[in-house]
Structures are given as structure tokens and as C-alpha cells.
MARRO-899224 format. One record per residue (C-alpha): residue number from 1; residue in three letters; x, y, z. Coordinates in nm, 3 decimals. Layout:
N
num  residuo  east  north  up
NUM  ALA  X  Y  Z;
...
END
This chain:
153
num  residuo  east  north  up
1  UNK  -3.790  -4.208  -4.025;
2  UNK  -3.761  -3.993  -4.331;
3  UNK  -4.055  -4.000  -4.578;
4  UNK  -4.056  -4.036  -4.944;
5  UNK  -4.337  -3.803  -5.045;
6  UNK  -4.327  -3.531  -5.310;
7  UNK  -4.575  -3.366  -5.156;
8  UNK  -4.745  -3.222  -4.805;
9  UNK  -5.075  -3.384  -4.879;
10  UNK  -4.893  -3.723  -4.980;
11  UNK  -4.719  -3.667  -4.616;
12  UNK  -5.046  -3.604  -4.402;
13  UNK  -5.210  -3.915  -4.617;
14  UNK  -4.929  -4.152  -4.540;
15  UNK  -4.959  -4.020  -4.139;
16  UNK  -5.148  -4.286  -3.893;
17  UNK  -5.533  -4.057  -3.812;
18  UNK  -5.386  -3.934  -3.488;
19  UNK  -5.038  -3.873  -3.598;
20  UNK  -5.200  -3.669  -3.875;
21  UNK  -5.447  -3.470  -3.658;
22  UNK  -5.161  -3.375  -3.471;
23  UNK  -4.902  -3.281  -3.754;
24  UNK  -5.242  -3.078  -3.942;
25  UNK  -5.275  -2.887  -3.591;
26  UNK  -4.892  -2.751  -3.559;
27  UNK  -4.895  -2.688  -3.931;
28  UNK  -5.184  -2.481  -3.906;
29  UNK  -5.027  -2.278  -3.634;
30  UNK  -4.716  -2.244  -3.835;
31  UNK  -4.869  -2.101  -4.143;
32  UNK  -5.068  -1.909  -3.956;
33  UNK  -4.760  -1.690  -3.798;
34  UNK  -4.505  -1.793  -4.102;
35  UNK  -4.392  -1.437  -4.250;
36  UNK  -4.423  -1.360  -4.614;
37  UNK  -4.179  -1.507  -4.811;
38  UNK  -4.094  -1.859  -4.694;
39  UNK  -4.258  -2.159  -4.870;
40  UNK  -4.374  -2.468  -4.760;
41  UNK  -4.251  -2.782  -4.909;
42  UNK  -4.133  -3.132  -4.873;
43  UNK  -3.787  -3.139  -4.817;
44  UNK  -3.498  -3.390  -4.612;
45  UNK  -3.818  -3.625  -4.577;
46  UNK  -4.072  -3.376  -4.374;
47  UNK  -4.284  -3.066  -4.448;
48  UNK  -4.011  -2.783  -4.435;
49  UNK  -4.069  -2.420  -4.419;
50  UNK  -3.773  -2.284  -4.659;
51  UNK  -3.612  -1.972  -4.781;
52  UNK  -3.695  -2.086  -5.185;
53  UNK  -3.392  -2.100  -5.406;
54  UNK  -3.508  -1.851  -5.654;
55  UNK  -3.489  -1.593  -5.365;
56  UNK  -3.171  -1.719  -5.232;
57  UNK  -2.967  -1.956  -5.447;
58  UNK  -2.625  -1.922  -5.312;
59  UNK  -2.638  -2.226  -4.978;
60  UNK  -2.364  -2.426  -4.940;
61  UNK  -2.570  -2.752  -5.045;
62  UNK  -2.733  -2.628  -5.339;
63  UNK  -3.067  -2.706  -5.090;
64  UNK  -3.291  -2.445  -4.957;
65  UNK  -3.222  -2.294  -4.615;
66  UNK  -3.465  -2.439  -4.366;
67  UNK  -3.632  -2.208  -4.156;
68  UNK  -3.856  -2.454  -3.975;
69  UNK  -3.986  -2.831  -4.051;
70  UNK  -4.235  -3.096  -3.865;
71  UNK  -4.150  -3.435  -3.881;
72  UNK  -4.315  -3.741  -3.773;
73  UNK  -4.067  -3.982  -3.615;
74  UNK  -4.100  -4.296  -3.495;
75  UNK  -4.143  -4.261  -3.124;
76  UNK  -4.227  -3.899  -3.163;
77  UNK  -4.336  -3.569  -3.340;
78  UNK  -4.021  -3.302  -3.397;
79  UNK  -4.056  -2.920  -3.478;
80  UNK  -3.694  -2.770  -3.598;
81  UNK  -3.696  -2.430  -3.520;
82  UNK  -3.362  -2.332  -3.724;
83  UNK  -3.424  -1.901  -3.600;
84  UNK  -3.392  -2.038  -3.208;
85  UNK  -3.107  -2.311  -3.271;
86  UNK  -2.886  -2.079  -3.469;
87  UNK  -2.880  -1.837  -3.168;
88  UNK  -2.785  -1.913  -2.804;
89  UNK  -2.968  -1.602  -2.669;
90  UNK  -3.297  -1.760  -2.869;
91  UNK  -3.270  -2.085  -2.745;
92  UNK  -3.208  -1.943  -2.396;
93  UNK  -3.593  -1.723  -2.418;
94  UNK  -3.786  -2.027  -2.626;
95  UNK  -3.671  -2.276  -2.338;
96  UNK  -3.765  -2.058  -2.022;
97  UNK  -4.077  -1.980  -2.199;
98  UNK  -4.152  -2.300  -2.281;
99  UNK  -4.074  -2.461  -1.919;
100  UNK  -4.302  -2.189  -1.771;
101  UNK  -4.568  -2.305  -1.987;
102  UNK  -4.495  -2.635  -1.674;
103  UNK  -4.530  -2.920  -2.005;
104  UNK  -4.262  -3.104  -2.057;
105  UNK  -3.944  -2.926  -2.246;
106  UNK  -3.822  -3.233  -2.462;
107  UNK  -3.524  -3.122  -2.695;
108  UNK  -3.194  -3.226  -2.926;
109  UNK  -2.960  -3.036  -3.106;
110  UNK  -3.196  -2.884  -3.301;
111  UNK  -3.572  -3.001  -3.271;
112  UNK  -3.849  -2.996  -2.983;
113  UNK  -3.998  -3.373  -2.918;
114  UNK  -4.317  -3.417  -2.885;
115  UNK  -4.561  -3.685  -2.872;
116  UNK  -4.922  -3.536  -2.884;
117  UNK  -5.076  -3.189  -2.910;
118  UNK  -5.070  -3.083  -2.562;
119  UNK  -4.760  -3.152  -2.550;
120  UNK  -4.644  -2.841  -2.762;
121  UNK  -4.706  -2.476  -2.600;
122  UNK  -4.910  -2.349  -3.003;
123  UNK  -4.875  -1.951  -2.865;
124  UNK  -4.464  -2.027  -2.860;
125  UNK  -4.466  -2.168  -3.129;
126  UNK  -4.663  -1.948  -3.343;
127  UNK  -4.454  -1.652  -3.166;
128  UNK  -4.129  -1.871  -3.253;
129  UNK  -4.204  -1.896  -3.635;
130  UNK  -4.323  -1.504  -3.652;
131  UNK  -3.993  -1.418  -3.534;
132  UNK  -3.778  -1.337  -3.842;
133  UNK  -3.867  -1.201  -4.149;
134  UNK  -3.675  -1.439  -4.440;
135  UNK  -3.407  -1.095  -4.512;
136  UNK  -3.315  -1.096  -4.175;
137  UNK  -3.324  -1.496  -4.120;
138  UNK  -3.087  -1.468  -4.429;
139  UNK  -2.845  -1.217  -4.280;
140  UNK  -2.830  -1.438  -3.981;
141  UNK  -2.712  -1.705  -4.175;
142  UNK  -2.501  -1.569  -4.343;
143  UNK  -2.368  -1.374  -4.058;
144  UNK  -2.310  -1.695  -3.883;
145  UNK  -2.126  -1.858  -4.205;
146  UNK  -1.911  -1.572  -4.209;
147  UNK  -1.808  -1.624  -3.846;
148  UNK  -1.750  -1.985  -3.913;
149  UNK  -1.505  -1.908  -4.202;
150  UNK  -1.316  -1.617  -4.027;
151  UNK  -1.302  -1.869  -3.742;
152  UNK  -1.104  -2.076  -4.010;
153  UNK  -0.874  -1.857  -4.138;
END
């Protein structure tokens, strides 16, 4: 369920009252704990938090690297963490911290699932997006693209 708006207020607007409160809630934890540097924007249909292009131009898709983004779905809310997907070691500490939060540890490939605000453990969350500065979320990448290549060679 991918949105069409231009812009995060356009989002929240379009957002059912509960879906909204929820969505407003996680954001404000997010931007609360996002470091300098990142922006927030609409982007791939939900409110990402992005590496802009004017400080880092050079992605393979000519798009912004995501660092995070909330989505509203249709069954469900989802919070891509990019910093704890990207790295096994990550994932590993954001899971066991979440699970001994005891709620419910609901995620794909690359996004936690949740359906209302107690769902989602805010303090992880907040310590989650505060984890890496935008240089070294960058060097990451491309550390990681470079292993992907060499792995092609």
C-alpha cells in the first residue's frame, strides 16, 4: 500500500485518526534520536529518513539511501531500520533486545510489523535510529557494495 503524497503532512492527513496517532508517535521518537544530517522526506510511498543526494549523490538508483522509513500498510504499521538489516551482528542485538522487551517481535526481510503503539519497544527504537552517524552509515554501505562487487569478480 504505497502512498502518493508529496509530502509528510499530506501522508499523516490521508492516515485513518488512529493509524495517524500511531505513525505521529514513532515519528516523533525517530526525530527525536535521528543524528544530524539525515532528512526526512516522502520517498518509495512512506515518510523516509534519507542520506540527501546533495550529500551523497553517487547510489546505484540515482535515489537517496534510506536510512529508516514508517509505512502504513494495510494490515499493519512497518519501521525499516536499513543500519540493523544491513548487518547480521545488528539484527542479532535489536531482536534479543526487542524479545526481552516480552511484546511481540514481528519481522520481514527488512521491516518490524506492527499494529498499534504498544506494540513497538519506543527506547529501541529511538536507540536503533541514534545508532549511526550518516558518514559512517555511508561507509557501511559502501563497504557492503564493495563486498558485493568483489564477490562478483
Amino acid at each position: 500500500m504505497q502512498s502518493q503524497a508529496k509530502t509528510v503532512a499530506e501522508y499523516l492527513a490521508e492516515l485513518p485518526a488512529d493509524r495517524r496517532e500511531t505513525v505521529e508517535a514513532v515519528r516523533r521518537v525517530i526525530l527525536a534520536h535521528l543524528p544530524p544530517g539525515y532528512e526526512e522526506a516522502m520517498n518509495w510511498g512512506m515518510i523516509a529518513y534519507q542520506v540527501p543526494l546533495e550529500w551523497y549523490p553517487h547510489t546505484y538508483n540515482g535515489q537517496p539511501l534510506m536510512y529508516a522509513a514508517l509505512a502504513s500498510q494495510k494490515a499493519h504499521l512497518s519501521l525499516y531500520l536499513t543500519s540493523i538489516y544491513m548487518d547480521d551482528e545488528a539484527r542479532a542485538k535489536f531482536e534479543a533486545a526487542y524479545r526481552a522487551t516480552g511484546k511481540r517481535y514481528d519481522a520481514g526481510k527488512s521491516c518490524v510489523r506492527f499494529r498499534k503503539l504498544d506494540d513497538l519497544p519506543l527506547e529501541l527504537v529511538g536507540e536503533a535510529i541514534g545508532a549511526l552517524g550518516v558518514d559512517e552509515f555511508v561507509a557501511r554501505v559502501e563497504s557492503a557494495q564493495a563486498s558485493r562487487q568483489a564477490g562478483r569478480g
